[in-house]
N, C-alpha and C positions, 0 to 999 in steps of 0.2 A: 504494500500500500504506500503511497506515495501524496504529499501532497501538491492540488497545482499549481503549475508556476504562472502567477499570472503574470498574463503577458504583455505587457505595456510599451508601444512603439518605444524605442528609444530618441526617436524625433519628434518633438511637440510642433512643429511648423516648420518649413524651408519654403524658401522662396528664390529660386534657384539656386546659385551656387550657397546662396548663406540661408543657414538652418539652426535652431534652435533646441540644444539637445536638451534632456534629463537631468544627465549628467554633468554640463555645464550647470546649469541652474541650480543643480544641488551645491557646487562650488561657491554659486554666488548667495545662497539663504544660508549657508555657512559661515560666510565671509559677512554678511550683512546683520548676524547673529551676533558674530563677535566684535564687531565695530558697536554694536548696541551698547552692549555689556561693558565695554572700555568706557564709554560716554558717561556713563553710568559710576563704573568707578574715579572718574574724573569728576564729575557733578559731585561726588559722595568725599572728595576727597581723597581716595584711596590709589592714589599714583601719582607720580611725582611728572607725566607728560602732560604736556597742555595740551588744549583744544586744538589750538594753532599748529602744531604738530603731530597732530594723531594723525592724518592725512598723508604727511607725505613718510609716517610710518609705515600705514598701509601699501603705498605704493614700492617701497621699501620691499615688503612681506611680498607680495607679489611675486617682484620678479627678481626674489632669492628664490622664492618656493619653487618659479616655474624651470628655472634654469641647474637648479641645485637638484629636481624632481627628475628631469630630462638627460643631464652629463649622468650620474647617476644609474639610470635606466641602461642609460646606453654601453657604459662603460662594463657595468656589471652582469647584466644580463641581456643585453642586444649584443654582444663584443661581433662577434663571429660575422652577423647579419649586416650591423654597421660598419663592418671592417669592406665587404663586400659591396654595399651601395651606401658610402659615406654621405653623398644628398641627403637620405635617409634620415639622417639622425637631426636635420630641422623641420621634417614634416610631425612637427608636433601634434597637428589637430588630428593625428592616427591616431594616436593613443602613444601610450607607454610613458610612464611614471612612475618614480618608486616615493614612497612615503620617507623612508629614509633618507634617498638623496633632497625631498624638500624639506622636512627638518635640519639637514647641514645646512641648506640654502639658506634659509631664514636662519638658523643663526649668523652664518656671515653677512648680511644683510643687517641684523641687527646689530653687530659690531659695527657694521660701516654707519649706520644712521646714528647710534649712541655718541662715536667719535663725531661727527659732523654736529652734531644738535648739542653734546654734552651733558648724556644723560648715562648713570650706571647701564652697565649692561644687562647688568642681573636684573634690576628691576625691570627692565623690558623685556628680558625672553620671560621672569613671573607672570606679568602684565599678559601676553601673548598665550601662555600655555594656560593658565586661568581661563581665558576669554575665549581661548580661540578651540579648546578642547569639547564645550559640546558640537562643534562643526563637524566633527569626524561622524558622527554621526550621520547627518548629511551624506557627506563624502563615501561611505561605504552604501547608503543606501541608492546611491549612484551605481554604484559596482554593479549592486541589485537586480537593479531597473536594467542596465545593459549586459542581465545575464553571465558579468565575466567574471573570474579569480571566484568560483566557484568552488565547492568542498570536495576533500574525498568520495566516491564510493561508497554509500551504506544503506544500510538498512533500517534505519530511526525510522517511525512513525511521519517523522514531518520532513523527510527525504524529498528533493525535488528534483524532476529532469527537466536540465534547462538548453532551451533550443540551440545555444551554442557551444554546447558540448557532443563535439563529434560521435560518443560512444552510445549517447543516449541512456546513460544507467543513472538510478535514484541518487542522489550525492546531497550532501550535507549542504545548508544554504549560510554558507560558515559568512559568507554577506554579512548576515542577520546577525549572528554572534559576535562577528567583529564590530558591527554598528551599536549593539546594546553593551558590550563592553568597554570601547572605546569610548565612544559617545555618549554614557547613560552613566554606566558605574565609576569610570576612573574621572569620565568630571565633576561627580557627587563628592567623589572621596578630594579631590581637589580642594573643590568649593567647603567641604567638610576642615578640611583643614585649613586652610587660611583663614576661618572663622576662630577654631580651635586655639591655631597659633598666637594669632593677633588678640586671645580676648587673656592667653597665658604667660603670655610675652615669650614664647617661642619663635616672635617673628624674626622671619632673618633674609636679606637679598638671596636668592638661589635657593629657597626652601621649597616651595610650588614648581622650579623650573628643573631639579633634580627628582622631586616627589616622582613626577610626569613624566620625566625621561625614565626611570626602573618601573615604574606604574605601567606604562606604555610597553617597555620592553616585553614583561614577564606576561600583558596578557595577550603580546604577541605571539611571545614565543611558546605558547599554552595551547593559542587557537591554531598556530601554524599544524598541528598536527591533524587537524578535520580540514586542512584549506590544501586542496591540490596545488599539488607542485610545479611550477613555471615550467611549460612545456619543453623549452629551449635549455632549460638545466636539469631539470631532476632536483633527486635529494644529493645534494653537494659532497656533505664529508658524512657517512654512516647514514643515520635516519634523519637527518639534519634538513632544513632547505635553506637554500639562502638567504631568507628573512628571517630562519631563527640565527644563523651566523651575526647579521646585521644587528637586530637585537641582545644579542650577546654584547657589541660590543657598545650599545646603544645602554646598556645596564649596568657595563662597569664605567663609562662617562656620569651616570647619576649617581654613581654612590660613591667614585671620586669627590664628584663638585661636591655632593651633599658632608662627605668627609672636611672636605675645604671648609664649605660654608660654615660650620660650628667649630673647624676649630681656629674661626677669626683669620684663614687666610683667602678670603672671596673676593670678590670683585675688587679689582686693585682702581678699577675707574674711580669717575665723584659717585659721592652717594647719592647725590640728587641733581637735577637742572639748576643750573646757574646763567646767570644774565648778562 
């Protein structure tokens, strides 16, 4: 028993060459989610960016994410394919994106805006992984919608065959898991803790942005094992994929910095904007 995949074009409208996907839109009610939330924290106090600046943070976030999502992609799991039709590797609007390479993206992106503007670093990738974590949500429920990066093979009750998977067998809608995990649970415990911290004096720059990165890692590298494997790699080293490798090392960067941050040697930046 299986259940069905419903089927939702992945194109809301085209009108000739330009078309309006899903899964773009899920980008942008993501991104428009976490611009709220910052405005929000700004209004509230509770960050040290102004108004006047959130802006060309976002712009910032952007196109670290999309260029850090894309080199990424290509280097690590297109190699072979890009090596062969190097044009290739700027037809973006194909697909291929790793989550991994656009969190290095935005971080170096946010180094570069924090040095330009003079703002801590740490409190902007906090600021950013706070605000911008229930978007993943979004973002997998994209995945969804266009049927791809689909689960293993099984036999769960709520197993689903989805139209583009060549083999056609029941498979885990590990989408779904990734999207109520990512998006639901780890930015509750987020938001749980930044309350937490702040109301015990816990708070510290890099405590929300280290929480996030092992948070993120572990319920990566949890779900990677219901999420079939990149067709063009396989499982890399044993039973491994190359998103739990990535996560691995995306797990000891959080508990590094988190190591840092308590014991008073974090963000060497200013602590705040200055004028």
């Amino acid at each position: 028993m299986v259940i069905p995949y419903p089927r939702i074009p992945p194109t809301i409208v085209s009108i000739g060459p330009i078309a309006i996907r899903w899964y773009s839109v899920m980008y942008v009610v993501g991104y428009v989610l976490g611009y709220r939330l910052v405005l929000k924290r700004i209004e509230t106090g509770r960050t040290s960016i102004s108004r006047a600046d959130l802006d060309n943070l976002i712009w910032y976030l952007v196109v670290g994410m999309l260029l850090g999502a894309r080199v990424v992609y290509v280097l690590v799991y297109g190699r072979a394919e890009y090596a062969a039709h190097p044009l290739e590797a700027f037809a973006i609007w194909r697909g291929g994106l790793s989550f991994h390479g656009a969190i290095t993206g935005m971080a170096v992106a946010i180094a570069l805006f924090a040095r330009r503007y003079r703002y801590s670093i740490l409190d902007v990738t906090d600021l950013v992984a706070l605000c911008g974590a229930p978007g993943l949500f979004f973002g997998r429920l994209g995945n969804f919608i266009n049927g791809e990066l689909y689960g293993r093979p099984s036999n769960v009750p709520w197993a689903m065959i989805f139209p583009t998977d060549p083999l056609h067998v029941p498979r885990h809608p590990s989408q779904l898991y990734e999207a109520f995990a990512e998006g639901v649970i780890l930015s509750a415990l987020l938001w749980w803790i930044d309350g937490v911290a702040r109301a015990r004096g816990w708070e510290r720059p890099g405590l929300i942005t280290g929480v996030f990165l092992i948070g993120y890692a572990i319920v990566r590298f949890s779900l990677e094992f219901a999420r079939q494997p990149d067709a063009q790699l396989g499982l890399v080293i044993g039973s491994l994929s190359m998103g739990q490798l990535l996560s691995m090392i995306m797990l000891a960067v959080g508990v590094v910095l988190l190591g840092m941050v308590y014991r008073g040697r974090g963000d060497p930046q200013l602590a705040g904007h200055q004028e």
